[in-house]
N, C-alpha and C positions, 0 to 999 in steps of 0.2 A: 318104298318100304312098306310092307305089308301092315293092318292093324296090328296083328298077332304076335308082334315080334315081343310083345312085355310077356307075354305068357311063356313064349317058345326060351326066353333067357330065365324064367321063373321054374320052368323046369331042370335047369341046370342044377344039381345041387352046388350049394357052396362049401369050400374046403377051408379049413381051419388051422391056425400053429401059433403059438404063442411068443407074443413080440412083449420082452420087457416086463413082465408077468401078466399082459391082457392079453386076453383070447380075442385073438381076429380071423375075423370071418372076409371071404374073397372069392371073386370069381376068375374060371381058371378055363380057357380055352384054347385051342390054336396051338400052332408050330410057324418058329422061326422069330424073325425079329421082335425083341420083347417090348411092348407096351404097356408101362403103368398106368393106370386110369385113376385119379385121384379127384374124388367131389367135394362141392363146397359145402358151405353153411346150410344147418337142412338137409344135407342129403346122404347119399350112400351109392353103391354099387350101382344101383336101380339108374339112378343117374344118366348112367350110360347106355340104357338099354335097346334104344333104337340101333345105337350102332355098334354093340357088342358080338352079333352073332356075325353081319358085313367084314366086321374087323379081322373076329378071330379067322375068316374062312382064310385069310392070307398071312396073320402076324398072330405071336404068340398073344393072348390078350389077357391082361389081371385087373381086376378092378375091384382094389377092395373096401371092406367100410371102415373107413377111418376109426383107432380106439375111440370108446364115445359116442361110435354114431352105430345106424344101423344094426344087425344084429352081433357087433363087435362089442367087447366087454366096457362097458362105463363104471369103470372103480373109484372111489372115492379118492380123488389126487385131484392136482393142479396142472389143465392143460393151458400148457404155455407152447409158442412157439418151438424154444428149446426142444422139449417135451416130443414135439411132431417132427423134429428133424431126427433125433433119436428116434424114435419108434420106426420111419421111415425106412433110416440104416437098417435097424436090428431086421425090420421084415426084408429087405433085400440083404441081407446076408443070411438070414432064415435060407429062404429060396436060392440063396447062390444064383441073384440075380447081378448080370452085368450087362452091360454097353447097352442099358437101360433109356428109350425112349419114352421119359417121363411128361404125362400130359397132365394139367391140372386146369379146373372151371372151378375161376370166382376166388373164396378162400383157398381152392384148391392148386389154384395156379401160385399163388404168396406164397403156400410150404412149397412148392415143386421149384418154389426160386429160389427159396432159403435153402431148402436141397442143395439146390446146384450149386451153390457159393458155397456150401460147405464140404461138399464130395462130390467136385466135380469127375472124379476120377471112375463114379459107377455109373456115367451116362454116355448115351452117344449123344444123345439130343433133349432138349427141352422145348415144349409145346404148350402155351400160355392158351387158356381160352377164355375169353373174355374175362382177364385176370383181375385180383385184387391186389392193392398194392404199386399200382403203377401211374402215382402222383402222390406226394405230402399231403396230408391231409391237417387240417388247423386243427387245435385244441378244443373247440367247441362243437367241430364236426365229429371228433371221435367222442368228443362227449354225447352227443345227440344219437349217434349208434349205438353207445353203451345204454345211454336210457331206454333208447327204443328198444331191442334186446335184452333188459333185465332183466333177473328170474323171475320176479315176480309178474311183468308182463308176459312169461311166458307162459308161466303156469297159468294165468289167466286166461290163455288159449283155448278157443272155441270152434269147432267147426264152422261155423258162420264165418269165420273172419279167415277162413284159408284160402278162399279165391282172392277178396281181395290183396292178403299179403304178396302174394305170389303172382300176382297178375302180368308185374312186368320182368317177368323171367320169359313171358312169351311172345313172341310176334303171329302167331299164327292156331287157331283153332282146331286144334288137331285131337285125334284120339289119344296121342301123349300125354296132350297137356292134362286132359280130362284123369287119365290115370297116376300123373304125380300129383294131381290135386288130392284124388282118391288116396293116394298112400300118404299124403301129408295129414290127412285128416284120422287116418289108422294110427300115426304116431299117437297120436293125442291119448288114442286108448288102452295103449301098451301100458303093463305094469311097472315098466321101467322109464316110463318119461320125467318123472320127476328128477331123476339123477340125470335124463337124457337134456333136459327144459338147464338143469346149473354147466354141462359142457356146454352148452349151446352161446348161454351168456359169458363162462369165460373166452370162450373163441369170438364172438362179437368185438370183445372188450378189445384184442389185439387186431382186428380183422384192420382198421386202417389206425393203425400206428406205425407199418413198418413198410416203409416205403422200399422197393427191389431193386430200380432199376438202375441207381448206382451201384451195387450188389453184381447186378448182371454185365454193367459195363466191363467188370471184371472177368467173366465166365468165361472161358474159350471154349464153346460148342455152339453150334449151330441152333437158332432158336427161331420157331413158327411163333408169329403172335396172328391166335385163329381168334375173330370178332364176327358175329352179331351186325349188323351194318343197322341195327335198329336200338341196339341194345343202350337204354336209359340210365343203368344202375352203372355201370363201368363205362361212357362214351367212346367210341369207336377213336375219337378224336384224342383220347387217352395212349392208343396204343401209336396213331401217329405220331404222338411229339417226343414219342420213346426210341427212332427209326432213327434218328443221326444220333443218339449217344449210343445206341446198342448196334455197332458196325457187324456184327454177325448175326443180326435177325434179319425176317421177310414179315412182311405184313398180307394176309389174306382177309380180306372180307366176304363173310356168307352172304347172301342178299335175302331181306324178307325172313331174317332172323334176330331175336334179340340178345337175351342172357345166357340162353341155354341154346346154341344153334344145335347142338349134337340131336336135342329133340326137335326144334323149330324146321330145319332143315338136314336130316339125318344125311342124304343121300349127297348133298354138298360136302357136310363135311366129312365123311368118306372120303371122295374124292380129296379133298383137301391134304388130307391126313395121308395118302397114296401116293401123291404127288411130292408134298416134304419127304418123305421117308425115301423115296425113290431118289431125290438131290441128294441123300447123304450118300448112297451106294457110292465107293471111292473114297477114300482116305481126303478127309474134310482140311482144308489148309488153310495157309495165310492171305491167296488170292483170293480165297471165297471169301475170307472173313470181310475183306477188305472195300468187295464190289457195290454198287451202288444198292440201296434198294427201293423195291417197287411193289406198290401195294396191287395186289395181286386180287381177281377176282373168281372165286369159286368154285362161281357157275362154268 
């Protein structure tokens, strides 16, 4: 994957439509099978930029910024879960999107499962990557996220401190990394981060409270859980012990990738993402659901 690829997605413009009364902003490329691309905590569109343009050159690709984040509207309201599975709906019926291969990274994979479990009926599939959500988390641990994520530690936020926050989002020294460092450190300057700094803490605040994966044991769709094989913040070892209660997922591991493989190892998870979407091709059934699985390797 070339450096150039943040620039060559940066020229795209972004398109707009109004979900719920916020203006959301999205990236919009490709023909044929549709892919939602949905970022976590921190991010936006950009998120995906290594492998938005790979994407679109074969599947329809969207990737947009969540209300709140990015250059999507942050209104004065309370983002709650709820809240994101609604806006989610309204923008795929906005778009008259269906049979929807919905992908989410981190907080973004927890709404792409609370999705699922709520309207499983506008997906064809779901795609975890290195998701939140996928173990109970104890009361002291979500209090310890809550504090560490306050608003007031947010707004506190200094360019100095954005490498270290974000260090273990990566396995590999790359011109990506360098550049979401770079855009994290532009948020900070934007006139809207203060409204941007209190979404941020209310979504912290729910990020491990809601555990998915009995949620998902419910889902009938075929589900990729794409990891990081380095990745510290969500362990790897997370998405294995989620593999005999969710009888319709596959497990794949990027190698020499952490939190974010989509940057870590773009050209992996390509592949990765080519490979599941190509198993669903055929009418997905009770023998799939049923077969053994096997943690799958990338490369």
């Amino acid at each position: 994957m070339s450096d150039g690829s943040d620039s060559r997605v940066e020229r795209v413009p972004l398109r707009e439509c109004v979900v719920l009364g916020n203006r959301v902003a999205y990236y919009e490329r490709g023909a044929g099978t549709t892919l939602v691309l949905v970022h976590g905590l921190f991010g936006d569109h950009m998120d995906w930029a290594p492998v938005l343009e790979p994407l679109a050159a074969k599947y329809r690709v969207i990737a947009l910024d969540l209300p709140g984040f990015g250059d999507s509207d942050k209104s004065a309201r309370h983002y709650t879960p709820e809240f994101y599975i609604d806006a989610l709906h309204a923008f795929f019926s906005t778009l008259d999107l269906r049979k929807i291969v919905l992908v989410g990274n981190s907080l973004g994979g927890l709404l792409s499962s609370l999705y699922a479990a709520a309207h499983p009926e506008r997906l064809q599939s779901l795609v975890l990557v290195s998701s939140a959500g996928m173990r109970e988390y104890s009361a002291w641990e979500q209090r310890l996220a809550t504090d560490r994520f306050s608003l007031g530690n947010l707004l506190a936020l200094r360019p100095e401190h954005i490498e270290p926050l974000f260090s273990l989002n990566f396995a590999q020294l790359t011109s990506q990394r360098v550049a979401y460092l770079e855009r994290q450190r532009a948020k900070l300057l934007r006139t809207d981060y203060a409204s941007y700094a209190r979404v941020l803490s209310e979504c912290a605040a729910f990020a491990f409270a809601r555990p998915v994966v009995p949620l998902l044991r419910e889902v009938r769709l075929p589900i990729l859980l794409l990891w990081g094989d380095r990745d510290p913040v969500f362990p790897p070892d997370l998405a294995r012990a989620a593999l005999p209660v969710l009888l319709q997922a596959e497990l794949a591991l990027i190698a020499g990738a952490s939190h974010m493989p989509q940057m870590d190892q773009p050209e992996d998870f390509v592949r990765a993402m080519e490979r599941f979407i190509q198993e669903q091709k055929g009418e997905w059934n009770e023998v799939q659901a049923s077969k053994p699985k096997i943690g799958l390797d990338s490369r």
